[in-house]
C-alpha positions as CSV (number, residue, x, y, z in Angstrom):
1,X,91.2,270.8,-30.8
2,X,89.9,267.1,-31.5
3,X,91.3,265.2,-34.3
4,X,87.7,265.1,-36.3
5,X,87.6,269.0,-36.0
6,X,90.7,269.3,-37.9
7,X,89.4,266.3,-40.0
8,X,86.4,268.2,-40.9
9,X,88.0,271.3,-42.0
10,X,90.1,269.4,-44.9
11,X,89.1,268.6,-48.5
12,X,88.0,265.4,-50.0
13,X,91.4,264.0,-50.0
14,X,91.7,260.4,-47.3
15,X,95.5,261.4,-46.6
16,X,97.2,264.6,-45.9
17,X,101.0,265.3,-45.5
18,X,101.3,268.5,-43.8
19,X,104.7,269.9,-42.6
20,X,104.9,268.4,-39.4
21,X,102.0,266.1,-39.4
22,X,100.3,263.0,-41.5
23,X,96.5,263.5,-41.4
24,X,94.5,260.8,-42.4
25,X,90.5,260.5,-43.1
26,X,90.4,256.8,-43.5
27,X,87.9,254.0,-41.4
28,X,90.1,255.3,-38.1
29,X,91.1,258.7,-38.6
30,X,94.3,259.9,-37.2
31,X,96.6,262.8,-36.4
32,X,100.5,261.8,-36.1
33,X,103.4,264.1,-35.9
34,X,106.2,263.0,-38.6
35,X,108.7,263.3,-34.6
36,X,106.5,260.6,-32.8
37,X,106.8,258.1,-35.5
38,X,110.0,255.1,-34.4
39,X,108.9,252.4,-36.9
40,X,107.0,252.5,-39.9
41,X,107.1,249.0,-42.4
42,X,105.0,247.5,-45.2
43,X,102.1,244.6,-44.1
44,X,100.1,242.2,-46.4
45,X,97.3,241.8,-45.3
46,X,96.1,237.9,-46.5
47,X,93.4,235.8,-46.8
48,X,93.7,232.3,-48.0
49,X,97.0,233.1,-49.0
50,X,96.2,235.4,-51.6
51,X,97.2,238.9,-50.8
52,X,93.9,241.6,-50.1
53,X,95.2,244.6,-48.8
54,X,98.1,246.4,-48.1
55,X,99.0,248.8,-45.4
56,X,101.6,251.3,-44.1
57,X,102.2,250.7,-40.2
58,X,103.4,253.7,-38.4
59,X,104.4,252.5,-34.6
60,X,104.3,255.7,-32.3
61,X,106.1,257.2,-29.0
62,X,102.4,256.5,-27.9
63,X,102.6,252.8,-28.1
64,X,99.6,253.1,-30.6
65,X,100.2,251.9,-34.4
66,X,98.4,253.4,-37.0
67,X,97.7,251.6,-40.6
68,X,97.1,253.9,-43.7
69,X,95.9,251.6,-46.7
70,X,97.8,251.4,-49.6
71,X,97.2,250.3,-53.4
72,X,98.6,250.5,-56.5
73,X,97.1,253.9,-57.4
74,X,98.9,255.1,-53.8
75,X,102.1,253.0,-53.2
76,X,102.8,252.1,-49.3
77,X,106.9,252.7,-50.5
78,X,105.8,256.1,-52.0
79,X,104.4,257.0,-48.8
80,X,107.3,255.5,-46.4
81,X,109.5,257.4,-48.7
82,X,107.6,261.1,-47.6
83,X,107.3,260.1,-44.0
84,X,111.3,259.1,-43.8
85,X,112.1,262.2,-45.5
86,X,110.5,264.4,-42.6
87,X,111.8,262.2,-40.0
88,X,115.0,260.3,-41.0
89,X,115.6,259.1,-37.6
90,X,112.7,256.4,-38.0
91,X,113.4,252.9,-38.1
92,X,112.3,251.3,-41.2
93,X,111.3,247.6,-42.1
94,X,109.4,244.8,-40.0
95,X,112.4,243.3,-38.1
96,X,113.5,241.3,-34.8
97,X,116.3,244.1,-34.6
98,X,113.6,247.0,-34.9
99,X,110.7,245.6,-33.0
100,X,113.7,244.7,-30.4
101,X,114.6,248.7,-30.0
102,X,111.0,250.1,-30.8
103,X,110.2,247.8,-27.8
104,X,113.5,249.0,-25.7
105,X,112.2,253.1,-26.6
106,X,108.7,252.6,-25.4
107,X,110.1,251.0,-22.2
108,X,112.4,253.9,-21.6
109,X,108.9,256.1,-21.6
């Protein structure tokens, strides 16, 4: 099954948490299971220096990353905090320590 055939078959909503899987229907859609995702952090996205969008990075067992836009109305933190609850073995936050083992687990793949 292709991921725009289960895309398809979902409501109007952009971002679906499922029990085992984050579903999204944004500009790239995407399919990740909560067990493939090692790193997930926050990035501010700027232009000018004046923030313009913020976005939820997942980093995957894959070696692909995945960005699920955040705002006000939908909180990047209120997301993390869903996604680290079905997998608490994810590393969280963008730093040299994380990138450093993220790196280390993709290697060892």
């Amino acid at each position: 099954m292709k991921v725009n055939d289960i895309i398809e078959g979902l409501d109007k909503e952009k971002l679906v948490f499922t029990d085992e899987y984050i579903i999204s229907r944004g500009t790239a859609p995407f399919v990740v299971k909560y067990s493939d995702i090692l790193l997930s952090y926050v990035r501010v996205q700027r232009y000018n220096f004046v923030p313009v969008g913020r976005f939820l990075v997942l980093n995957c067992k894959n070696k692909k990353a995945y960005q699920i836009e955040c705002n006000k109305k939908n909180p990047a933190e209120g997301y993390l905090e869903i996604i680290a609850e079905k997998n608490p073995d994810m590393m969280i936050g963008y730093t040299k320590e994380n990138l450093k083992a993220y790196a280390e687990m993709c290697k060892n793949r």
